[in-house]
C-alpha positions as CSV (number, residue, x, y, z in Angstrom):
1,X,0.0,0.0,0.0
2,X,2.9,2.4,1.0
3,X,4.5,1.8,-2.4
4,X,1.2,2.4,-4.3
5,X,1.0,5.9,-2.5
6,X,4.6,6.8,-3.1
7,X,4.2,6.4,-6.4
8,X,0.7,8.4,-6.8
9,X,3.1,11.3,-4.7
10,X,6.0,10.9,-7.5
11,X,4.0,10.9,-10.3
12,X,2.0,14.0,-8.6
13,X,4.7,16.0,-8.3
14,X,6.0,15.4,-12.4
15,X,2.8,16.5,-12.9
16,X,3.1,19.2,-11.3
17,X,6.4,20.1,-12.4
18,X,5.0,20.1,-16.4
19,X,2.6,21.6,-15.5
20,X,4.8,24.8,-13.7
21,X,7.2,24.5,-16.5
22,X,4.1,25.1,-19.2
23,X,2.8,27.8,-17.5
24,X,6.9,29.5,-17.1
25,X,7.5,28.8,-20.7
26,X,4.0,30.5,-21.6
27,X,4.7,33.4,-19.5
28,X,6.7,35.7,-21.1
29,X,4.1,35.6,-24.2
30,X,1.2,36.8,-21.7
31,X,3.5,39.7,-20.0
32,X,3.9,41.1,-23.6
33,X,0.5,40.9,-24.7
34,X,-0.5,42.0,-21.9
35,X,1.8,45.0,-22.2
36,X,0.8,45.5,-25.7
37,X,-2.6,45.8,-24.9
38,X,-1.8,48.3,-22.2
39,X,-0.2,50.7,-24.9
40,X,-2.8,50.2,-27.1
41,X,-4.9,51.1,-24.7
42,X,-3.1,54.4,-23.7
43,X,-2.2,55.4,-26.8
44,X,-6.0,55.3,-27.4
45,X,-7.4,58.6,-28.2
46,X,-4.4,58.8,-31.0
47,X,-5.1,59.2,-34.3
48,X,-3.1,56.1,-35.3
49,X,-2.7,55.8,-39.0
50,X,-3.2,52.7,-40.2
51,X,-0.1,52.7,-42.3
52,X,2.2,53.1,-39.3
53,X,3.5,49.7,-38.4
54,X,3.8,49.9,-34.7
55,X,6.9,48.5,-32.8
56,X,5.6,46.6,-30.1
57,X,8.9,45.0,-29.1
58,X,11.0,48.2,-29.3
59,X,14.1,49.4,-27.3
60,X,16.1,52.1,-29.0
61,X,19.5,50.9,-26.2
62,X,19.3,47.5,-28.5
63,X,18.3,48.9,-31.9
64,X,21.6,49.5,-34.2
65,X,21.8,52.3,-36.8
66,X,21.6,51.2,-40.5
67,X,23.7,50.2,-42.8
68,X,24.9,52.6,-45.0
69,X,27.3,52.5,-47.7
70,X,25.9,54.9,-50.6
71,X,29.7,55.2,-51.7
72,X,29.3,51.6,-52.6
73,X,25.6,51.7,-54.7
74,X,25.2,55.5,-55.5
75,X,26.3,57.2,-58.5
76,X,28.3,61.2,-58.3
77,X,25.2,63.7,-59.0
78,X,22.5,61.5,-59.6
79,X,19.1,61.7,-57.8
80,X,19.4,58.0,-56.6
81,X,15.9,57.8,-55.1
82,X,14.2,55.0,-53.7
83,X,10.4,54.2,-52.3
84,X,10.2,54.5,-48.8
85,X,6.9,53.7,-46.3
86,X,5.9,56.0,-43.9
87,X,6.9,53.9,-41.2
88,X,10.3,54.7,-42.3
89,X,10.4,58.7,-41.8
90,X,11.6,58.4,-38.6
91,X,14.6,56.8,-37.1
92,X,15.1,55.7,-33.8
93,X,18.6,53.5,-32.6
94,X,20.8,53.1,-29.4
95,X,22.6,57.0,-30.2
96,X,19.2,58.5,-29.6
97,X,19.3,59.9,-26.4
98,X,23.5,61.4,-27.7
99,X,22.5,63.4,-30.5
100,X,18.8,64.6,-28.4
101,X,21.5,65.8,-25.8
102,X,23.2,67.4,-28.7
103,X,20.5,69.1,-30.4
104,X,19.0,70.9,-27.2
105,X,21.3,73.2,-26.7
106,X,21.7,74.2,-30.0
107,X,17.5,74.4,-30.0
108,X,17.5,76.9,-27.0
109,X,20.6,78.8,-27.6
110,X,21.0,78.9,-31.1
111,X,17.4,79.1,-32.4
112,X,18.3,81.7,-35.0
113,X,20.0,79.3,-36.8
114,X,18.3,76.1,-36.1
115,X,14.3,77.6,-36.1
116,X,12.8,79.0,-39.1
117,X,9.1,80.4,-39.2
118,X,7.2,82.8,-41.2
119,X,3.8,83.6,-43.0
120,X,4.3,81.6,-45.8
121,X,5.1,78.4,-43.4
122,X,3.4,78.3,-40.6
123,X,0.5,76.6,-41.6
124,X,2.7,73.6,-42.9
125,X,4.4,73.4,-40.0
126,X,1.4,73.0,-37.5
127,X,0.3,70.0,-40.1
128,X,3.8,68.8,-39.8
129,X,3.8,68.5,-35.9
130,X,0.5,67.2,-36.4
131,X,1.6,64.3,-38.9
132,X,4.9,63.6,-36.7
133,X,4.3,64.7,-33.2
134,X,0.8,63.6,-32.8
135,X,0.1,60.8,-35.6
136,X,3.7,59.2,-36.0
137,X,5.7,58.9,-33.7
138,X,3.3,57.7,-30.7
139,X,1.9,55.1,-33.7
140,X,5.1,53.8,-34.8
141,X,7.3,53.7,-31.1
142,X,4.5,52.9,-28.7
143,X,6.5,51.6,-26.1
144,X,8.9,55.2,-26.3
145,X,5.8,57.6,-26.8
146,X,3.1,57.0,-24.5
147,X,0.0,59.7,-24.7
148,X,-0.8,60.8,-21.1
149,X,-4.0,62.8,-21.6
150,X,-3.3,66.1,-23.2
151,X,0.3,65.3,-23.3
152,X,2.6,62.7,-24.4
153,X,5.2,61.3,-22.6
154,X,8.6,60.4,-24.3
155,X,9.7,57.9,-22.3
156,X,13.5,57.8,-23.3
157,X,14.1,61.7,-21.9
158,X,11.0,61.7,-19.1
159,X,9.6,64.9,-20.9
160,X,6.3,65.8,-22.5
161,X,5.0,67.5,-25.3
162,X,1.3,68.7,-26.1
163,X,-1.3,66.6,-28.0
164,X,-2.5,69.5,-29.8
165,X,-1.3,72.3,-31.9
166,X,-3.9,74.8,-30.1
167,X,-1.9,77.6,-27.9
168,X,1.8,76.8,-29.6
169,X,3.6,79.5,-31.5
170,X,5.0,77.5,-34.2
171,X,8.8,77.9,-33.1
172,X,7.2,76.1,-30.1
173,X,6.2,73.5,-32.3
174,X,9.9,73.3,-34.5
175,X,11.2,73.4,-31.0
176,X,9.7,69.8,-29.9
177,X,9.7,68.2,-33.0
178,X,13.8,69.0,-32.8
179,X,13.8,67.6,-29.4
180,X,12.3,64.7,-29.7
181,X,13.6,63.4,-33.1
182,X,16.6,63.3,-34.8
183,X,15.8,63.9,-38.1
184,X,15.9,67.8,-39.3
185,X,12.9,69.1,-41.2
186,X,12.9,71.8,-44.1
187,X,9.9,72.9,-45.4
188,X,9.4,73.6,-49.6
189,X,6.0,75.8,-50.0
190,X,5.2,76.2,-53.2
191,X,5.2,80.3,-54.9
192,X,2.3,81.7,-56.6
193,X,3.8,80.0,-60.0
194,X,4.1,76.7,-58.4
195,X,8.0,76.4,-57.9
196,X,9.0,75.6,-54.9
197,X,11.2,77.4,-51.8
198,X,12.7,77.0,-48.5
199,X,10.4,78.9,-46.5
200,X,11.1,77.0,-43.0
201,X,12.9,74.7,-41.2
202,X,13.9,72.7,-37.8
203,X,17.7,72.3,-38.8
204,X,20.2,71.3,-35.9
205,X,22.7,69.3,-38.1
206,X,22.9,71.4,-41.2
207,X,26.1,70.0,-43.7
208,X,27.6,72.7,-44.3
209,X,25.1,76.0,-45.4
210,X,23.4,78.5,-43.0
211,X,20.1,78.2,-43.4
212,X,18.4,81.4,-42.5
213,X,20.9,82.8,-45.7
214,X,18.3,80.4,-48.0
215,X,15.3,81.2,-47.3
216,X,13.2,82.2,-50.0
217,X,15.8,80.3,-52.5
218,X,14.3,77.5,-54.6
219,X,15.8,74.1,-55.4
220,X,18.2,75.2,-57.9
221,X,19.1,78.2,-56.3
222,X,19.9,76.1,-53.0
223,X,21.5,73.4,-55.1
224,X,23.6,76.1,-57.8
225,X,26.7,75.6,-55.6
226,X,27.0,72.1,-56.7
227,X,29.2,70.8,-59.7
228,X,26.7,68.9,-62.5
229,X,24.0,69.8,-60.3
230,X,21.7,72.2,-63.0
231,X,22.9,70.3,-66.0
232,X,22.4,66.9,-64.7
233,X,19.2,67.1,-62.2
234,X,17.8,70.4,-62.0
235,X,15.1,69.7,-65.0
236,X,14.0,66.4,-63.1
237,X,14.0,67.2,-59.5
238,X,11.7,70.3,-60.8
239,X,9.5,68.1,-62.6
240,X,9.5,65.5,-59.8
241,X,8.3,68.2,-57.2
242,X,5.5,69.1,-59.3
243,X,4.4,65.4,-59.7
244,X,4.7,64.3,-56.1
245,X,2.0,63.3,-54.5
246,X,0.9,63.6,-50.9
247,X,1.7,60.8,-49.0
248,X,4.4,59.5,-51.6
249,X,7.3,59.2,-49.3
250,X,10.6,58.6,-51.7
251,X,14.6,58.6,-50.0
252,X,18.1,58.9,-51.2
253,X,21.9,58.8,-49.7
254,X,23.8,61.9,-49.5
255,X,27.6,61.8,-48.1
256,X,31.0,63.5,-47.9
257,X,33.8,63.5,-45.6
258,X,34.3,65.6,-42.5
259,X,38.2,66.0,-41.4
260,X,37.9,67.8,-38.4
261,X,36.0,66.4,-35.8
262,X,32.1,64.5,-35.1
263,X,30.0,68.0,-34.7
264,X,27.1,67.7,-36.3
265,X,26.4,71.1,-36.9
266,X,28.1,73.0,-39.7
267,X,27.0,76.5,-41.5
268,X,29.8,76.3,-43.4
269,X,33.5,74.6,-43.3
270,X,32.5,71.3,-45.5
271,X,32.2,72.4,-48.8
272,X,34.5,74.6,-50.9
273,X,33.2,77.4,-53.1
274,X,34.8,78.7,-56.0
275,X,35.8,82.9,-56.5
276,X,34.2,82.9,-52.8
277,X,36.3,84.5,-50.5
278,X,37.1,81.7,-47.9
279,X,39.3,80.3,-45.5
280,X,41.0,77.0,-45.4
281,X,42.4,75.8,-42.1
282,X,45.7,73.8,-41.9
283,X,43.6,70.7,-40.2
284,X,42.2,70.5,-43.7
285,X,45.1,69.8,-45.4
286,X,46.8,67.9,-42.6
287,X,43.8,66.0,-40.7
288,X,43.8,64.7,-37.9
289,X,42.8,60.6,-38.8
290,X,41.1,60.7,-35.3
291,X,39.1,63.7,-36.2
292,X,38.0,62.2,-39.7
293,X,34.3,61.1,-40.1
294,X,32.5,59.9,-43.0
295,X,29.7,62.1,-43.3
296,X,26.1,60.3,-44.5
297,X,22.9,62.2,-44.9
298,X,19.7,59.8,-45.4
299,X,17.1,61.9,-47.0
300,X,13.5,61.8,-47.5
301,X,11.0,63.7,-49.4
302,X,6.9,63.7,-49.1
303,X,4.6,66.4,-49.3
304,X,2.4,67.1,-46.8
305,X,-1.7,66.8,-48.2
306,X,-3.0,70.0,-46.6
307,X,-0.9,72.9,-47.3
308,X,1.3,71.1,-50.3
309,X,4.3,71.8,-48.7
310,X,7.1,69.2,-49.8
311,X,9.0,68.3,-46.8
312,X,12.9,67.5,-46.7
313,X,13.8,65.0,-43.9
314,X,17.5,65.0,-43.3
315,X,18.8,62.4,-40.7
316,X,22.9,62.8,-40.6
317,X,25.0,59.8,-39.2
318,X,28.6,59.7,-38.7
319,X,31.1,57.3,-38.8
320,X,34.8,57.0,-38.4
321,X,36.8,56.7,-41.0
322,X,39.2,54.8,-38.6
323,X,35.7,52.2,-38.6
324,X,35.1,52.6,-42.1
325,X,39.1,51.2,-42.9
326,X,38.9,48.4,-40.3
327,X,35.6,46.7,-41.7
328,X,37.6,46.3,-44.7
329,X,36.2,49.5,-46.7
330,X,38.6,52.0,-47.1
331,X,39.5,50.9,-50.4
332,X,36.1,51.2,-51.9
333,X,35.9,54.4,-50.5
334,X,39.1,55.7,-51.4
335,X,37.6,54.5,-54.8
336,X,34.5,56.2,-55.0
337,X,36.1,59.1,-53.6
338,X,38.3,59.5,-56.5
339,X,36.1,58.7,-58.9
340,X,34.3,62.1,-58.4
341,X,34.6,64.4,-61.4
342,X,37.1,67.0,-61.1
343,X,34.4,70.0,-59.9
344,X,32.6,67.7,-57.1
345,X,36.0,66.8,-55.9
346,X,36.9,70.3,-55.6
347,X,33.3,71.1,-53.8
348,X,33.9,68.2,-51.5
349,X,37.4,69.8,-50.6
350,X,39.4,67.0,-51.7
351,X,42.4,69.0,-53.0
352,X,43.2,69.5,-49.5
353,X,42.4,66.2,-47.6
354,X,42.8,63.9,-50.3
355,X,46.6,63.6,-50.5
356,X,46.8,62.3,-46.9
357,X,43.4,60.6,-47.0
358,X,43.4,58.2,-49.6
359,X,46.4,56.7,-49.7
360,X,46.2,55.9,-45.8
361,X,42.1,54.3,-47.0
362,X,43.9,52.3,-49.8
363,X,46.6,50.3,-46.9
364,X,45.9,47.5,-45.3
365,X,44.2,47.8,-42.1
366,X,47.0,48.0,-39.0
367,X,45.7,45.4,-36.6
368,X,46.0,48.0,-34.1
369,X,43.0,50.6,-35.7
370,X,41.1,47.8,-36.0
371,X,41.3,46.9,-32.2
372,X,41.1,50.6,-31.5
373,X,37.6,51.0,-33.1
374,X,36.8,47.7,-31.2
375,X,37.4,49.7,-27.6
């Protein structure tokens, strides 16, 4: 009898055991869902669009940047534009809360640089924070934007913005957008005979042009300074602009080298114009290789449905060219970098970094850069 009931006791407690093992394994799947249908629940009273793929799973600390090698697939002077989603706009990885830290200063103590606002723009950019601010960005990264009420939470800083336009002057509006995304903003409004100008913007990492100096300019006035530019695109880019359509959201690759230092923001110091009269520091013509970056711009056009405006997204990344070498690149961009007809070379400065530059891409990789970029 004893042996009967010590084995109804063992073959309890295996039972038992599956049983707690099931429900362990099973777990994790309910704490998600269950999470998931908190923040769908919070996120509620959002206009969600239904194109917005939400990111239920998302932490920016784990998400890398993307890979980017336009050097590699991207002709010199060509428009090189692909279809992007809307989910795609914006950009969120593990350097987020870096380059937020760097843009708020410039934000509040630079706005007459980075903040652009007028009569002819306004109206765009309350339907821009209304697309990104209010429709986008709480949509597509639930668990980092969380609507609390009138406000939304970012959860990533621990401050709020407003889930309305009502009561914001529209530098109020550039001002969060700037602080809670990477990605700068420029607004194209098209004239009375349908070309379009820069008439606004949220710019904290401009490449290399102050922006306030090209307002009012249109696309080829903005682009003139650029080798090939008007004999090679002008004529389409016009003609694309005019047959956009809202909601179309289209990207490119745009990139250069910077040689003396990781700053993101730059009126002027990367490009090199002709019969201008400008100064060239030494630590162009003798950089620095620990103060070399390549410089990549990932770009992305739409136009907004309301007002028409055509909005330029630029989200800047930066990489050493130390990094770029020991993963076994530096040649093809040594390459692609002297492959640049004669007047983009010059525009891109290379008469003064390129004598030190490319020959160091072209060598082998010293085993001790590569461990250094490992650090």
């Amino acid at each position: 009898m004893l042996d009967v009931i010590y084995d109804i006791d063992y073959y309890t407690s295996i039972l038992w055991f599956l049983l707690l093992g099931s429900a362990l394994l099973v777990l994790p799947r309910v704490v998600t869902t269950f999470t998931q249908v908190q923040l769908k629940q919070s996120n509620n009273g959002l206009c969600l669009d239904p194109e917005i793929e939400p990111l239920w799973d998302f932490d920016f600390r784990k998400t890398d940047p993307i890979r980017y090698q336009p050097y590699k697939t991207q002709g010199h002077v060509t428009m090189g534009i692909q279809k992007r989603t809307r989910s795609e706009w914006v950009r969120i990885d593990r350097g987020y809360l870096a380059r937020i830290q760097e843009r708020l200063p410039l934000i509040r103590g630079k706005p007459e640089f980075t903040i652009g606002t007028g009569e002819k723009v306004d109206a765009a950019i309350e339907e821009l924070y209304e697309e990104v601010m209010i429709r986008h960005l709480p949509a597509r990264f639930p668990t980092m934007f969380k609507s609390c009420g009138k406000l939304v939470e970012n959860l990533a800083t621990g401050r709020t913005y407003p889930l309305t336009t009502a009561g914001l002057s529209h530098a109020q509006m550039l001002a969060y957008m700037g602080e809670n995304v990477e990605e700068d903003f420029y607004f194209m409004c098209p004239d009375l005979d349908g070309e379009y100008r820069l008439e606004g913007y949220i710019a904290c990492f401009p490449g290399g042009f102050l922006s306030p100096a090209r307002v009012g300019e249109s696309v080829r006035e903005i682009h003139q300074p650029v080798p090939g530019y008007d004999s090679k695109l002008g004529l389409s880019v016009d003609r694309y602009f005019a047959r956009m359509q809202p909601g179309n959201f289209i990207g490119r690759m745009n990139w250069s080298l910077q040689v003396d230092g990781a700053d993101l923001f730059r009126t002027d110091g990367n490009n090199y114009y002709p019969g201008a009269d400008q100064s060239v520091w030494d630590d162009k013509k003798d950089p620095d290789l620990d103060d070399c970056f390549l410089r990549v711009e990932h770009q992305t056009l739409v136009k907004l449905p309301r007002t028409s405006a055509v909005i330029f997204t630029v989200r800047s990344y930066m990489t050493p060219l130390r990094q770029v070498k020991a993963e076994g690149d530096g040649k093809a961009l040594a390459e692609a970098i002297e492959s640049m007809p004669e007047g983009l070379g010059h525009y891109k400065m290379r008469q003064y970094w390129g004598a030190k530059i490319l020959p160091w891409l072209i060598e082998d990789a010293p085993i001790n850069d590569a461990i250094k970029d490992r650090e």
